[in-house]
TITI-755725 format. One record per residue: x, y, z of N, C-alpha, C in turn; residue in three letters; residue number from 1. Coordinates in Angstrom, 3 decimals, padded with zeros to 6 digits. Layout:
! residues N
n_px	n_py	n_pz	ca_px	ca_py	ca_pz	c_px	c_py	c_pz	r	k
X	Y	Z	X	Y	Z	X	Y	Z	ALA	NUM
...
! end
This chain:
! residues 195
n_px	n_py	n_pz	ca_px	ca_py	ca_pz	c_px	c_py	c_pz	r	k
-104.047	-061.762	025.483	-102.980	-060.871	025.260	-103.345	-059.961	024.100	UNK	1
-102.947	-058.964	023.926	-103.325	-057.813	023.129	-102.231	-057.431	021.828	UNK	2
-102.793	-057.826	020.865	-101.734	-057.140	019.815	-101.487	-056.232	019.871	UNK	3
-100.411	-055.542	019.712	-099.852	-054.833	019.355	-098.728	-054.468	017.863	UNK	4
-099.193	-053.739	016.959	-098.702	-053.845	015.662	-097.678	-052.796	015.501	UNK	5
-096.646	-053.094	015.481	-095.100	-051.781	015.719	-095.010	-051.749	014.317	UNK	6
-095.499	-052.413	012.967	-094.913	-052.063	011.843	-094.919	-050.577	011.728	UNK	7
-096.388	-049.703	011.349	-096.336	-048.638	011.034	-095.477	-047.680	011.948	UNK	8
-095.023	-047.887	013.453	-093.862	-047.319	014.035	-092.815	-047.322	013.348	UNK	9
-092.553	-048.302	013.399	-091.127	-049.264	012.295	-091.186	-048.359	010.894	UNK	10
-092.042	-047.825	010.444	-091.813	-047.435	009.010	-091.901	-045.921	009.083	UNK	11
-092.221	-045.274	010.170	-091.867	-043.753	010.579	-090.778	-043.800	011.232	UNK	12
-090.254	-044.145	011.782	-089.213	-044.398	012.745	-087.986	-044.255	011.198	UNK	13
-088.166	-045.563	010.164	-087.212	-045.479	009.142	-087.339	-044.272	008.222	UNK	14
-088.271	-043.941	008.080	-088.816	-042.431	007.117	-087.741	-041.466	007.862	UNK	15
-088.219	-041.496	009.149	-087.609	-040.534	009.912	-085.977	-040.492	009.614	UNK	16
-085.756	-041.516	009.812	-084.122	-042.035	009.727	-083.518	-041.372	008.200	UNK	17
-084.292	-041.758	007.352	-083.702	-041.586	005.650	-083.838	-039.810	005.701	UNK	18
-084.776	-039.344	006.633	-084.905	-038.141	006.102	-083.495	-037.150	006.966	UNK	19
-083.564	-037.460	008.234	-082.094	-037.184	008.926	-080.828	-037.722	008.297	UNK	20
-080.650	-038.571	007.560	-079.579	-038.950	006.533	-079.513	-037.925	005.609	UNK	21
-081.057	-037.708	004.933	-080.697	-036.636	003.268	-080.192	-035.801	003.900	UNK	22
-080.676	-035.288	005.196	-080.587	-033.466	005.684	-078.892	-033.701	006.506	UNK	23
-078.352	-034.708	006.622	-077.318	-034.790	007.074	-075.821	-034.962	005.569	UNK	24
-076.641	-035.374	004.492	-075.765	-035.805	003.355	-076.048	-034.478	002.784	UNK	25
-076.964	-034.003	002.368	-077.059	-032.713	001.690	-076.079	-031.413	002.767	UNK	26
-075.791	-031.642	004.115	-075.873	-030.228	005.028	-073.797	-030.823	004.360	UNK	27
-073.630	-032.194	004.305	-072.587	-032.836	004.391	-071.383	-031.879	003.188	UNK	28
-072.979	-032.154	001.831	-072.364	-031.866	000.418	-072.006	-030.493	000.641	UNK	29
-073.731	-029.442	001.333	-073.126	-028.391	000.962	-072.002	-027.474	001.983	UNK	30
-071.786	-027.960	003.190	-070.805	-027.478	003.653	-069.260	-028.379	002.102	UNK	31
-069.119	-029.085	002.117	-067.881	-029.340	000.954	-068.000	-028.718	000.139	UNK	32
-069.321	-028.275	-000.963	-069.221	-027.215	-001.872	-068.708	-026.212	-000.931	UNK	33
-069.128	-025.135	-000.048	-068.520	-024.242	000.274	-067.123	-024.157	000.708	UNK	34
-066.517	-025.152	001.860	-065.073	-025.591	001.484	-064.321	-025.581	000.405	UNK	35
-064.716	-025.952	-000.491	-063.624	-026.496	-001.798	-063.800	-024.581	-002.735	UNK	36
-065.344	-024.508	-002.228	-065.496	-023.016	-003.150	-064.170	-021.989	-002.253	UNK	37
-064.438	-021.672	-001.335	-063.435	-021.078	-000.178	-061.946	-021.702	-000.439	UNK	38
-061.405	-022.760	-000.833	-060.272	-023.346	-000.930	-060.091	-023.085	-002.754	UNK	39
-060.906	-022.785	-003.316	-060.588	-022.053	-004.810	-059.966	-020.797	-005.022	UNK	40
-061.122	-019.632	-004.033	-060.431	-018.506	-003.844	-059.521	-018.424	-002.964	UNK	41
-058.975	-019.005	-002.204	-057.599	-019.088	-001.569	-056.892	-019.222	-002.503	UNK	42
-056.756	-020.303	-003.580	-055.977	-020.783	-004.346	-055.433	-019.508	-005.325	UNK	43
-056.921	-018.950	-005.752	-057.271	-017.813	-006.816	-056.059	-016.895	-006.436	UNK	44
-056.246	-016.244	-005.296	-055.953	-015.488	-004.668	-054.309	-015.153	-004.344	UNK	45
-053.888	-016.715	-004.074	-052.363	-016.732	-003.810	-051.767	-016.996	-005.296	UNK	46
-052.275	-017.342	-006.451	-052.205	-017.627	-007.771	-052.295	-015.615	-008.468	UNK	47
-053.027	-015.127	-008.121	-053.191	-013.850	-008.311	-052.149	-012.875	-008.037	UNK	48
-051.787	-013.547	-005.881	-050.600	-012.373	-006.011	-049.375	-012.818	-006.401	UNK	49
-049.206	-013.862	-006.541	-047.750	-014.178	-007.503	-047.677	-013.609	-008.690	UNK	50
-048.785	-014.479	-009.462	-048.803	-013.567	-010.654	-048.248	-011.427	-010.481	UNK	51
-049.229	-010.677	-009.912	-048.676	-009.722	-009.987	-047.291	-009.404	-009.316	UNK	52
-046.586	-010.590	-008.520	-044.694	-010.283	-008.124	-044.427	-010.443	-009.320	UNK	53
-044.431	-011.439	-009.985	-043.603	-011.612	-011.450	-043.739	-010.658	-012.225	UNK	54
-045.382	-009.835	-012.725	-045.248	-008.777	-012.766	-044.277	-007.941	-012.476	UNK	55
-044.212	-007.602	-011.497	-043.519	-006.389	-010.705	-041.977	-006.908	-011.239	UNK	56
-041.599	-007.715	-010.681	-040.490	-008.355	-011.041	-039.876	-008.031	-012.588	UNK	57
-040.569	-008.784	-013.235	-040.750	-008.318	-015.223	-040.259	-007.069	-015.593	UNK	58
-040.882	-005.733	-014.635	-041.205	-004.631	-014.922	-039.686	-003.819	-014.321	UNK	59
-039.256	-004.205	-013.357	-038.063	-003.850	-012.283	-036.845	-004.268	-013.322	UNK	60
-036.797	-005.436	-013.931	-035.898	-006.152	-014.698	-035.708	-005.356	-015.676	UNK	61
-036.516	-005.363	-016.377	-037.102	-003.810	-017.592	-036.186	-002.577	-017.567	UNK	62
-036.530	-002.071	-016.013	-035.766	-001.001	-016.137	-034.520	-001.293	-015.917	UNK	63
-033.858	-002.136	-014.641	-032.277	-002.231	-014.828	-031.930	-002.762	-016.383	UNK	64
-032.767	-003.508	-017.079	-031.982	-003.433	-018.157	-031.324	-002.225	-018.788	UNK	65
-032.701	-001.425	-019.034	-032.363	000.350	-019.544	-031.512	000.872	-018.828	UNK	66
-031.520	000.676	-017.348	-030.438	001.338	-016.840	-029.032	001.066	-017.831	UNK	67
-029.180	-000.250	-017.341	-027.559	-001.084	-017.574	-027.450	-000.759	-018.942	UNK	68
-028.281	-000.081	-019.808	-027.767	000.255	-021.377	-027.448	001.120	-021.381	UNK	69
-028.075	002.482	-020.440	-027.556	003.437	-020.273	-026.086	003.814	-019.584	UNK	70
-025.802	003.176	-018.230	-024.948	002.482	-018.026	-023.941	002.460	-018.920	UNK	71
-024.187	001.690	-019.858	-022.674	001.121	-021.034	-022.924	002.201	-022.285	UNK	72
-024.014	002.999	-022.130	-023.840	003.975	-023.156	-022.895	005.316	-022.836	UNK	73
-023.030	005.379	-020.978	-021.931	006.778	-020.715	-020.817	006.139	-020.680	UNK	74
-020.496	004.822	-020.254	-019.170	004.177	-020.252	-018.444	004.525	-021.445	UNK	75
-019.173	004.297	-022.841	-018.679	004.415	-024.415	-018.214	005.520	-024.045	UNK	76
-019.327	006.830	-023.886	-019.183	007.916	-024.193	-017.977	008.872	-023.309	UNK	77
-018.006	007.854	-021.888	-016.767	008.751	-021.723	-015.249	008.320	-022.019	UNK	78
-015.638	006.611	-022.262	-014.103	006.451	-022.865	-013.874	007.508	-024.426	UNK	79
-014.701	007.616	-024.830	-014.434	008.302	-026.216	-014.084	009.836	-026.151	UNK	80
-014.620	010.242	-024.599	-014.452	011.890	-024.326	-012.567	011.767	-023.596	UNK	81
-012.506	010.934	-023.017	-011.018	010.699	-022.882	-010.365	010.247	-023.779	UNK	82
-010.679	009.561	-024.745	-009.716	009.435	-025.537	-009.522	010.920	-026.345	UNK	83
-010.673	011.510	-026.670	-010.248	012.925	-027.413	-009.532	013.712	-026.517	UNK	84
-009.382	013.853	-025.036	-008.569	014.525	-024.704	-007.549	014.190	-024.220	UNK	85
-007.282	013.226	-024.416	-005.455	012.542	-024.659	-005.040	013.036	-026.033	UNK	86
-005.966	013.032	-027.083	-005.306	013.559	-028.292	-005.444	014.714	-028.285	UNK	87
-005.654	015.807	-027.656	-005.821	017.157	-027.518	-004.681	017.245	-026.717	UNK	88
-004.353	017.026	-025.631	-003.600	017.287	-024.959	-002.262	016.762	-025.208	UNK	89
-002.348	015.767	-026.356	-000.700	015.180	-026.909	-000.782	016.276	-027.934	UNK	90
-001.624	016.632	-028.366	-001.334	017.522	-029.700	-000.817	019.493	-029.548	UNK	91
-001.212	019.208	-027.528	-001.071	020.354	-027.177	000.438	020.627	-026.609	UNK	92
000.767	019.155	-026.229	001.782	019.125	-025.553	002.883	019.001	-026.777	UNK	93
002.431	018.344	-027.789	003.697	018.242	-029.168	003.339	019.899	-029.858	UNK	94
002.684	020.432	-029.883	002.795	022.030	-030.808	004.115	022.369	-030.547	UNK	95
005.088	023.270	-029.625	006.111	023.419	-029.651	007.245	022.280	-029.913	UNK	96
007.040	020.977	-029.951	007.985	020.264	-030.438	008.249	020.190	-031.884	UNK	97
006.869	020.335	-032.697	006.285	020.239	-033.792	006.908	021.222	-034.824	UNK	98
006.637	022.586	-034.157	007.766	023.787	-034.484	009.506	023.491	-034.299	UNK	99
009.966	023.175	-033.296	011.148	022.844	-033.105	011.204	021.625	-034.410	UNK	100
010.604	020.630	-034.812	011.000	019.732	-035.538	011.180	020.213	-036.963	UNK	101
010.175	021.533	-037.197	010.410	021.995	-038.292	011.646	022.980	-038.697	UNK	102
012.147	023.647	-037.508	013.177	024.969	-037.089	014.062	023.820	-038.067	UNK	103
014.385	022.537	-037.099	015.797	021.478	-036.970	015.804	021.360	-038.741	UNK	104
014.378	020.756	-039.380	014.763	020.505	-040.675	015.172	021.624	-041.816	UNK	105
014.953	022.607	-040.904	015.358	023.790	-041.951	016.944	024.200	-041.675	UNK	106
017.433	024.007	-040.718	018.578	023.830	-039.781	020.048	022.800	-040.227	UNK	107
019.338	021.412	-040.554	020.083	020.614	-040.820	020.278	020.438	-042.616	UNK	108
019.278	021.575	-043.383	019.719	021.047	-044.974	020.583	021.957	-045.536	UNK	109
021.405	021.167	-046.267	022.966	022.299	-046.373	022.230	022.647	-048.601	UNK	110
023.230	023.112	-048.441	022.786	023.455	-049.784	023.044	023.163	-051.372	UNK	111
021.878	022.738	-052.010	022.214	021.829	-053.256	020.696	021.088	-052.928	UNK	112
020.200	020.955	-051.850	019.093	019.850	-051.702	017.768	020.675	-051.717	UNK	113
016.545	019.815	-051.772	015.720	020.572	-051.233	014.431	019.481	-051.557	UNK	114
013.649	019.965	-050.480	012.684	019.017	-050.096	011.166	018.875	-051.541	UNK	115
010.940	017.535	-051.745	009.780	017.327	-052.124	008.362	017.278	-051.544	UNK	116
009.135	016.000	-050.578	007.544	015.609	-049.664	008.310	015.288	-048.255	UNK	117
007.526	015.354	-047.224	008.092	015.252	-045.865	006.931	014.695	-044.740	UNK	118
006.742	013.382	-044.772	005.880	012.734	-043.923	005.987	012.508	-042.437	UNK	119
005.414	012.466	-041.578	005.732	011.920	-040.156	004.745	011.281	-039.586	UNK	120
004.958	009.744	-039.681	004.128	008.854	-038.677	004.965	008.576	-037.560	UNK	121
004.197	008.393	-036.189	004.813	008.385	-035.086	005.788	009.567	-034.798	UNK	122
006.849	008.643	-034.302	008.380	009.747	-034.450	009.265	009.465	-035.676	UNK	123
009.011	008.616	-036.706	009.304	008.254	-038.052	009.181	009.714	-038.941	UNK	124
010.116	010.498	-039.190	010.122	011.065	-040.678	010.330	010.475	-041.903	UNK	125
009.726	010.717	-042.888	009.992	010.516	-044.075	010.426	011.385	-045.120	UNK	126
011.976	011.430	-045.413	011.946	012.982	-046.785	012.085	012.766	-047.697	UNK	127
011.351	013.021	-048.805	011.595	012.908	-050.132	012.052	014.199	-050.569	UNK	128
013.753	014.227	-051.698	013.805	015.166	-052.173	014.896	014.926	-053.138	UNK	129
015.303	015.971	-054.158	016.522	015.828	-054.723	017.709	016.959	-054.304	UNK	130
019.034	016.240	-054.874	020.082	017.041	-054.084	020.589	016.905	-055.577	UNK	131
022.089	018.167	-055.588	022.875	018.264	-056.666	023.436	017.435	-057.014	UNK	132
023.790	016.465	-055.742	024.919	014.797	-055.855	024.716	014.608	-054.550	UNK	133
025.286	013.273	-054.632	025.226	012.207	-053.499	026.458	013.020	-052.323	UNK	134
026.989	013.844	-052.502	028.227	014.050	-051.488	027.095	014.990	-050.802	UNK	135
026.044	015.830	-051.309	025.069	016.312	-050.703	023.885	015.545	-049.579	UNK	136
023.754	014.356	-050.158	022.780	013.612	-049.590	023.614	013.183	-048.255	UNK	137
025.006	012.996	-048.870	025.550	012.131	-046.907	025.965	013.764	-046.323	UNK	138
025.671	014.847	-046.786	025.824	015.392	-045.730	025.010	015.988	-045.413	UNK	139
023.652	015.906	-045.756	022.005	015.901	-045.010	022.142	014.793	-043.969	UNK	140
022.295	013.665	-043.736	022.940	012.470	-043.416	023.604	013.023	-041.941	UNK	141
024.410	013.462	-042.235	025.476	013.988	-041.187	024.971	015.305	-040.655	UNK	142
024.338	016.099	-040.961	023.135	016.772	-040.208	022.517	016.526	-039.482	UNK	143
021.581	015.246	-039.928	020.792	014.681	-038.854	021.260	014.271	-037.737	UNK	144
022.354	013.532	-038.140	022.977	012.588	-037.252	023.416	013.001	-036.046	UNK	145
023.829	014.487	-036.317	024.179	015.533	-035.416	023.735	016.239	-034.641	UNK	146
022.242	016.191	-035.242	021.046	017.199	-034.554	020.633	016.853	-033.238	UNK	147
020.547	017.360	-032.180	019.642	016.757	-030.812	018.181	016.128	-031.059	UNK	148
017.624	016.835	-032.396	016.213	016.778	-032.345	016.141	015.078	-033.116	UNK	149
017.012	014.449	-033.985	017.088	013.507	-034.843	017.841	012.291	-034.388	UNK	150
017.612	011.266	-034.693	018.452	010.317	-034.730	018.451	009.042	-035.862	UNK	151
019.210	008.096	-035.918	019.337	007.059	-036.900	019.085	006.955	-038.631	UNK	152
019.568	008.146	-039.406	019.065	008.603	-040.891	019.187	006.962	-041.427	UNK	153
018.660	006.900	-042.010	018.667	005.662	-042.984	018.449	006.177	-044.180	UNK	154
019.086	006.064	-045.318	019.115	006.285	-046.880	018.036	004.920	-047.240	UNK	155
017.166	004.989	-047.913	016.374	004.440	-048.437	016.382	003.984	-049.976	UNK	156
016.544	004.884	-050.905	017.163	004.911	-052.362	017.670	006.541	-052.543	UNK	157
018.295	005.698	-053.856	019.070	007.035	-054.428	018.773	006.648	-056.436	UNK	158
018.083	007.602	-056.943	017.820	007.400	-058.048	018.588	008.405	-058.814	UNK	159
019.411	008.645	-060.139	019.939	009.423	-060.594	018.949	009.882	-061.530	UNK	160
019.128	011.563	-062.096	017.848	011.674	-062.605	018.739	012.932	-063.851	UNK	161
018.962	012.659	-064.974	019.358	013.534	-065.688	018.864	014.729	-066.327	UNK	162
019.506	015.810	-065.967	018.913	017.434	-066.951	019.682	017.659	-067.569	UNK	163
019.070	018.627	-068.367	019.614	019.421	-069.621	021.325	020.359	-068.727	UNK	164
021.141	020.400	-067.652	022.474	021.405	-066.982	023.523	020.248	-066.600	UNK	165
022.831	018.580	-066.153	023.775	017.727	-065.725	022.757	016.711	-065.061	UNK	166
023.762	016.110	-063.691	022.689	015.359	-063.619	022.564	015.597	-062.179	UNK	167
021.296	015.067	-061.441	020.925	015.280	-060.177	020.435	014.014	-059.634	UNK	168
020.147	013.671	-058.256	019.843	012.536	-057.095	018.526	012.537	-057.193	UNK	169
018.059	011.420	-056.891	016.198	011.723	-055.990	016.508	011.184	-055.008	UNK	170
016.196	011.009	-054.296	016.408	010.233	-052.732	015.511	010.043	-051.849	UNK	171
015.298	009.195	-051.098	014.237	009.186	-050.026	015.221	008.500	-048.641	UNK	172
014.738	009.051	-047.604	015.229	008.940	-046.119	014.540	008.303	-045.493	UNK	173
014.474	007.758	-044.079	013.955	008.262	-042.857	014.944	008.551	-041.546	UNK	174
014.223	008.907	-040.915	014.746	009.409	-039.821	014.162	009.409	-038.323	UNK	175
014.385	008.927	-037.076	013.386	009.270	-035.831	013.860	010.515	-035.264	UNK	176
012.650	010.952	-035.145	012.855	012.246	-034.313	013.046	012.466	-032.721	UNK	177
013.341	012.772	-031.816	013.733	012.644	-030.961	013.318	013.850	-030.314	UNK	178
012.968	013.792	-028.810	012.679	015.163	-028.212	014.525	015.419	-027.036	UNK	179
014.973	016.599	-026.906	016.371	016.284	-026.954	015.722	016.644	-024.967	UNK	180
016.814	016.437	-024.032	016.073	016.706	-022.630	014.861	015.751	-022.207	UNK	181
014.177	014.644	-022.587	013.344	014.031	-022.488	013.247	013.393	-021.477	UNK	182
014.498	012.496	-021.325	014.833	011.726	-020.030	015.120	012.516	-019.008	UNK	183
015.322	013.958	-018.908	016.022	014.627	-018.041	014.863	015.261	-017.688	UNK	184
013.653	015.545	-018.571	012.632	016.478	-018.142	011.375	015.142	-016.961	UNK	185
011.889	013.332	-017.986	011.099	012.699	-017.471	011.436	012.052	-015.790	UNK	186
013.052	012.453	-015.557	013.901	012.275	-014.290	012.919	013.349	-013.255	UNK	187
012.842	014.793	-013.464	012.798	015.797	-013.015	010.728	015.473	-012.126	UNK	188
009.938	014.721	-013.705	008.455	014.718	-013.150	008.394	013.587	-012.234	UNK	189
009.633	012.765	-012.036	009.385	011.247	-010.986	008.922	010.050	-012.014	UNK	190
009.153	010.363	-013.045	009.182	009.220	-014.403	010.142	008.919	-014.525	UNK	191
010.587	007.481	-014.752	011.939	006.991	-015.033	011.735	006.060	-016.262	UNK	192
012.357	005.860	-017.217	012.298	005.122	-018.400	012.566	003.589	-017.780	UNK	193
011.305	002.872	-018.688	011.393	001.629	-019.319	012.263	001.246	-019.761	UNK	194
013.148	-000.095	-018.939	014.514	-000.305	-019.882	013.778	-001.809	-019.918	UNK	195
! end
């Protein structure tokens, strides 16, 4: 019978084997490096365009803010342009009352009195003045009381004040002024008073 010796087969055969393993573990690795490299810039990529929405986003926010300041800056500015022309137009609409209020006080002072100082907040007058005597002062008093343009005098003080001729009052008032036709002018525009 004939030997036959298979080792050195046997040890190409395994050569062979280890070397189809490296070229199968290396083809293994570098297809996964390229995967995972390819699955980086995917990553990169969708990491990139978010980043620039938030951007965009950031930048959009930005401006509605400015808007919205601008926004509340014409809001100020036109409440403040209406409010000046409510006071223009009350101040336009009181000029002839204003005159009439002055006609009435020249109207209602009898004689012996005469004015110092003469204030008006609201529809509140205030008169400061002296009279010859007190029978003068209640009938400034009774002037008002009488006037369309006036209502409710209130005497405030009465100070006596002596001169060399005798003696004289100081006095201070108030008084509300009143527009006379008011309710009748406010009947006429489809305004009806607040009761």
């Amino acid at each position: 019978m004939a030997r036959i010796n298979l080792r050195p087969w046997r040890e190409e055969l395994r050569q062979e084997r280890q070397q189809q393993f490296l070229v199968v573990l290396v083809g293994v690795l570098v297809l996964s490096v390229c995967i995972l490299f390819f699955w980086h810039q995917y990553l990169t990529g969708l990491i990139d365009d978010q980043a620039s929405r938030n951007r965009f986003i950031l930048q959009e926010t930005d401006k509605l803010k400015e808007q919205i300041a601008e926004i509340d800056r014409l809001k100020q500015e036109r409440k403040r342009l209406i409010d000046r022309m409510k006071v223009i137009q009350e101040l336009q609409g009181n000029r002839p009352v204003i005159v009439k209020v002055f006609d009435e006080l020249v109207q209602t002072i009898p004689d012996g009195i005469y004015y110092e100082s003469i204030q008006m907040k609201g529809a509140e007058l205030t008169v400061s003045g002296v009279a010859d005597s007190n029978n003068r002062i209640s009938s400034l008093m009774r002037s008002f009381d009488t006037s369309e343009w006036f209502k409710l005098p209130n005497l405030t003080s009465v100070k006596a004040l002596k001169k060399e001729g005798g003696t004289t009052s100081s006095f201070n008032l108030t008084v509300q002024q009143t527009t006379p036709n008011a309710e009748e002018d406010d009947l006429k525009n489809g305004r009806r008073k607040k009761i």
